[in-house]
C-alpha positions as CSV (number, residue, x, y, z in Angstrom):
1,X,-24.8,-10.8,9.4
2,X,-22.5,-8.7,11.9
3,X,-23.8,-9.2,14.7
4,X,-21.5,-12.3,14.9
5,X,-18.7,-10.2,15.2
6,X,-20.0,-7.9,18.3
7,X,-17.5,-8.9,20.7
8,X,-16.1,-7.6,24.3
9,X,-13.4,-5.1,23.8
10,X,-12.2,-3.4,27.0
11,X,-12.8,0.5,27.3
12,X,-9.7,1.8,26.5
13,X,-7.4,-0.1,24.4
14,X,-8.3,-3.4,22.8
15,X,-6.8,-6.3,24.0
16,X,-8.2,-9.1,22.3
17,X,-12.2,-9.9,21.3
18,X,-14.3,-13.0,20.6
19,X,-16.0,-13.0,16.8
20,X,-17.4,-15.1,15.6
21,X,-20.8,-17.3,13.9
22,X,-23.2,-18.9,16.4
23,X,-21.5,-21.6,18.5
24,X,-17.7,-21.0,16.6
25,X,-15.6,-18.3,18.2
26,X,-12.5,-17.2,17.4
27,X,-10.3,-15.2,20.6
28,X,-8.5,-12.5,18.7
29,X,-5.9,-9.8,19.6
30,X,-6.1,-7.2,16.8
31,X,-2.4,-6.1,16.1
32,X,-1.6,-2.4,15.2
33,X,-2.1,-2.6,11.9
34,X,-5.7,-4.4,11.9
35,X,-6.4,-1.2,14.1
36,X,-5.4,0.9,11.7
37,X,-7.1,-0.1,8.7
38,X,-10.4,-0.8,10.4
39,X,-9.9,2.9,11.1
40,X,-9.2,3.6,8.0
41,X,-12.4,2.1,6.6
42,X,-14.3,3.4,9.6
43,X,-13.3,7.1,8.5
44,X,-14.4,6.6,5.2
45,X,-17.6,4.7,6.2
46,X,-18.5,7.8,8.4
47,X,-17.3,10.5,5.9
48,X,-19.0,9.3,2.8
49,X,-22.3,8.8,1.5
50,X,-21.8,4.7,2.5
51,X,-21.6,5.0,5.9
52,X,-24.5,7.7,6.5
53,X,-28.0,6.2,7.3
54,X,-29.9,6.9,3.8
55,X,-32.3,9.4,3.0
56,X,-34.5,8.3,0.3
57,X,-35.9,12.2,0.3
58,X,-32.8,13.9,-0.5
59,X,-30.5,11.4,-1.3
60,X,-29.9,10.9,-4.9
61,X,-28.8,7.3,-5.8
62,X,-26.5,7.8,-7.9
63,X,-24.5,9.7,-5.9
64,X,-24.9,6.6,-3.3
65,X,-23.8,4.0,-6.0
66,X,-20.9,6.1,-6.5
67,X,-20.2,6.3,-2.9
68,X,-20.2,2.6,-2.7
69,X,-18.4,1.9,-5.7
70,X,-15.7,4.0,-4.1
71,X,-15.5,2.6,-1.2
72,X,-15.3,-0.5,-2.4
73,X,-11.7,0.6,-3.9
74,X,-10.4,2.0,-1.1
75,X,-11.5,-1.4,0.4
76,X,-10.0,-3.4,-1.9
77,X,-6.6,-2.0,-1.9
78,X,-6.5,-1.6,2.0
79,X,-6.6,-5.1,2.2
80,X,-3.7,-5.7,-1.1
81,X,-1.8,-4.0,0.1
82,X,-1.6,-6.4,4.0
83,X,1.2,-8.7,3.6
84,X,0.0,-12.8,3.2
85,X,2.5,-13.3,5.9
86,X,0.4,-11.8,8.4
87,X,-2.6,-12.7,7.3
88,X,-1.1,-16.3,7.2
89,X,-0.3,-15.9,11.0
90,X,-2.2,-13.3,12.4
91,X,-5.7,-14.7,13.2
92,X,-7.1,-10.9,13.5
93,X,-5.9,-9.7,10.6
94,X,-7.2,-13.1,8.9
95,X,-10.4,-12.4,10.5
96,X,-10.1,-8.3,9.1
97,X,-9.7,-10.0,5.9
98,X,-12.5,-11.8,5.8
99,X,-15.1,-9.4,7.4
100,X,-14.1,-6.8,4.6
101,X,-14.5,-9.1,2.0
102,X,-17.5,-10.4,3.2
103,X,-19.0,-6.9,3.5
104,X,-17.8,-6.0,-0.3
105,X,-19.0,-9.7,-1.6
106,X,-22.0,-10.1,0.4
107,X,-23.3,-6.5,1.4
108,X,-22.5,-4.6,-1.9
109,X,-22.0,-6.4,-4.8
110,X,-25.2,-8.0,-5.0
111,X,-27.1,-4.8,-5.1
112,X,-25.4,-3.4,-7.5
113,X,-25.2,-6.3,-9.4
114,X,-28.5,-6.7,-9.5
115,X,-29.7,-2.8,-9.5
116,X,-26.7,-0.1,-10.5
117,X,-26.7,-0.4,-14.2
118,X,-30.0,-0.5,-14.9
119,X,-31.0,2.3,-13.2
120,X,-28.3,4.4,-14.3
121,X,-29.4,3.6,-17.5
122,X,-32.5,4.5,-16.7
123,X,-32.1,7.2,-15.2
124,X,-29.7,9.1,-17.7
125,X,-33.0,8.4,-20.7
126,X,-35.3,10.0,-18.2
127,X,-33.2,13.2,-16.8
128,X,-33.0,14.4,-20.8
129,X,-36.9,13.9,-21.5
130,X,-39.3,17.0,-21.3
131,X,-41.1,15.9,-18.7
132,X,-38.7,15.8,-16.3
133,X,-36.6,18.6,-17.3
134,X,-38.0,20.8,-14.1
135,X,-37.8,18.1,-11.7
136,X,-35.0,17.3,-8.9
137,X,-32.9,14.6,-9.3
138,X,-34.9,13.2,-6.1
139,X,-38.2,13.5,-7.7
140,X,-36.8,12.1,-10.9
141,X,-35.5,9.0,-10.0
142,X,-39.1,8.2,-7.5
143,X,-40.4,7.7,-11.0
144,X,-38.3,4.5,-11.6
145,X,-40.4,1.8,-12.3
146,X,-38.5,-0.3,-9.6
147,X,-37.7,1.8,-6.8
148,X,-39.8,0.7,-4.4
149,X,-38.0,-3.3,-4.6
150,X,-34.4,-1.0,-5.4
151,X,-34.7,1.5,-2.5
152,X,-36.0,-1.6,0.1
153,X,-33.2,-3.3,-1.1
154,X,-30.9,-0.4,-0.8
155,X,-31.7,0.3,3.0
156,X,-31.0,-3.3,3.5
157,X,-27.5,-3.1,2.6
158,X,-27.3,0.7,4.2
159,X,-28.5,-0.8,7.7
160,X,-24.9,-3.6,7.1
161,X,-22.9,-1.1,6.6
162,X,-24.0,0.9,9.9
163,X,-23.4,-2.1,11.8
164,X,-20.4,-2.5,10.5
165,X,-19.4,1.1,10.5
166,X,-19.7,-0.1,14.4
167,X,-18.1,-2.8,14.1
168,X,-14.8,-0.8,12.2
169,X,-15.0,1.5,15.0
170,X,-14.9,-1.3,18.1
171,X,-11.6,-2.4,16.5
172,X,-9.9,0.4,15.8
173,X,-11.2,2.6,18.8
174,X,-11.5,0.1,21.6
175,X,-14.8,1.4,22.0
């Protein structure tokens, strides 16, 4: 999914870049303030829960689906608060747009449409039983009945986000 935005950026400053899908580029020349909110984003992707690879042994989920659920916010009013003008007639910050609403619409809200409030539900019944009461929130939640198809599906969306943690940092970094 972002590997079609992989383009050439020069070393030092970015000057323009080629995303794109398959056989349809698009030549782009990021503008200052793309820069900044794709640093933004890329701060928060590398300081938060979201944008670390997951560790399914200490990691606890719910702190990960809150992490998202965050991030998807911050995302969100990033991109509010970017005037229509330029996005009108900038073709990066168009293509910024896009890419971060892709990421929220594609990457995250499937999973936890599909996965966060049932196992928070779930989870909350079984952290007040007995049986669990001398159990780590890690050992608790290997007992969900799904976690195998959750957590596969879980490091599917974690491995997006770390390419497009990449990605965030290419733009605004030059690197």
């Amino acid at each position: 999914m972002f590997k079609r935005f992989l383009g050439k950026f020069k070393a030092y400053e970015i000057d323009e870049a080629v995303i794109g899908i398959g056989e349809q580029k698009v030549r782009i020349k990021p503008n200052y303030q793309d820069m900044q909110i794709a640093y933004k984003l890329w701060v928060e992707l590398g300081t938060r829960k979201i944008g670390l690879e997951i560790d399914l042994d200490n990691d606890v989920i719910n702190e990960i689906y809150d992490s998202w659920y965050e991030f998807f916010n911050l995302t969100r009013e990033l991109i509010k608060d970017i005037p229509v003008s330029k996005i009108r007639k900038d073709e990066s910050t168009k293509e910024l747009v896009r890419i971060a609403i892709e990421v929220l619409n594609e990457g995250i809200r499937p999973h936890l449409t599909r996965w966060q409030a049932r196992f928070r539900k779930w989870y909350n019944a079984a952290i007040e039983t007995n049986e669990n009461k001398d159990l780590s929130p890690q050992d608790i939640q290997k007992k969900y009945p799904e976690y195998e198809k959750l957590t596969k599906e879980m490091m599917k969306v974690n491995r997006r986000i770390m390419e497009y943690r990449k990605i965030l940092k290419q733009l605004a970094m030059g690197e």
